[in-house]
Each structure stands twice: as structure tokens, then as C-alpha cells.
C-alpha positions, 0 to 999 in steps of 0.5 A: 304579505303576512301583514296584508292578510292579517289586515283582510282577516280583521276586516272581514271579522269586523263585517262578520261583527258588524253584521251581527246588529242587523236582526229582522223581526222573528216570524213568531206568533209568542205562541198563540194559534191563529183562529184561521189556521190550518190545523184548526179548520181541518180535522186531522189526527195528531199524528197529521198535524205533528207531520204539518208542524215539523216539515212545512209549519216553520216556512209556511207559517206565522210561527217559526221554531228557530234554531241557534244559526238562525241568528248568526247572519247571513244565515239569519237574512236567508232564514228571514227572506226564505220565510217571506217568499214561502209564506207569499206561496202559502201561508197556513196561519192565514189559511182561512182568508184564501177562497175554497178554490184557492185552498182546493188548489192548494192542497193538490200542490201540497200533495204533488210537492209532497209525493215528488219529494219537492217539499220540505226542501232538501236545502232545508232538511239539511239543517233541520233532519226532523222536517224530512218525512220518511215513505210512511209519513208521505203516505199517511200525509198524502191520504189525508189531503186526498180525503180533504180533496173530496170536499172541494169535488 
């Protein structure tokens, strides 16, 4: 019995191994700010836009900030396709691409997910505690997208 679950634990420790070869392209701009992004069509105080960067930025747009587990796999394969369907959802870096009623619409479903405590995710502030906003943060971020809203009307 002991020499059959010493034989399944080096197994499952060489798939863990072998699977650490497997890397997706990193979803990084190398630091450059893309023309048709978000913070930089809007004007919004810095203390909106840090709020923006912390919570949604990593997700939602070409840019993400990785953490070590972010490279050890599975973790990485989930990381990578959690990016991918955020950034199909809404993609800050692209912003300027979307029509003026897509972007209208947005910005409602950002506020809504935001107040409900829908976005960040919980599975995400989890593991990344910065990203969560606390009632105050909502609250300044909220006013500002209502202010935004107005345009659109």
C-alpha cells in the first residue's frame, strides 16, 4: 500500500512540474498607457482613477499587475482566461473604440455592480485584499460615474 501511494505522489508531482512549462502570454502592456484608455478620456481626480487601478485595472484591462501565484499553474491558466472573459465584458484600455452609447451603458453597469458589491469579485479580493473598496470608496467612486452618466443624457 505504501509503495502504491508513494508512486501517486511522484506522479501527481511531475504533472505539477511539467505543468509549470506551460505559460500564456502575460496580459502587459510593458508600461505604456494606451491612447484610448479610460483614465485618460475622462477627467477624474487621482484619487478616482488609484480607486479604478486597484479594483477593476488588473481584469479589465491590457495591463495586469501579477502577483508571485499568478505564475505557479493551474493558478496561472485561471488568471489568464479570468482576464480574457473580463476584458471580452469591458476593456478599459480600449475604451475609446466602444460607441457613446455602449460606453453610457457601461458606465451604468459599472456603478450598479460596484453599489451591489458585484465587482471586484469576492473570489478576487480574496487574494488581492487592496482591490476591495470600502463604503467610502464606493460612495466617491459612485459620484463620479453618476457625474459622467450626465454626459451621455
Amino acid at each position: 500500500m505504501k509503495q502504491i501511494l508513494k508512486m501517486i505522489l511522484v506522479f501527481v508531482l511531475f504533472v505539477f512540474i511539467a505543468i509549470q512549462f506551460y505559460q500564456p502570454a502575460l496580459n502587459v502592456d510593458k508600461g505604456e498607457v494606451a491612447a484610448k484608455d479610460f483614465t485618460r478620456l475622462y477627467k477624474m481626480p487621482s484619487e478616482v482613477k488609484t480607486l479604478f487601478q486597484n479594483s477593476c485595472y488588473d481584469c479589465h484591462s491590457n495591463n495586469t499587475n501579477y502577483v508571485w501565484y499568478d505564475y505557479v499553474q493551474p493558478a496561472r491558466t485561471l488568471v489568464e482566461d479570468h482576464i480574457k472573459n473580463a476584458k471580452d465584458d469591458l476593456n478599459f484600455s480600449e475604451w475609446e473604440t466602444y460607441s457613446n452609447r455602449k460606453q453610457e451603458r457601461l458606465l451604468n453597469s459599472i456603478k450598479e455592480q460596484i453599489l451591489n458589491r458585484q465587482m471586484p469579485l469576492s473570489s478576487y479580493t480574496l487574494m488581492h485584499r487592496n482591490a476591495k473598496m470600502s463604503d467610502d470608496e464606493i460612495k466617491i467612486i459612485t459620484e463620479w460615474l453618476n457625474e459622467q452618466s450626465k454626459v451621455y443624457e
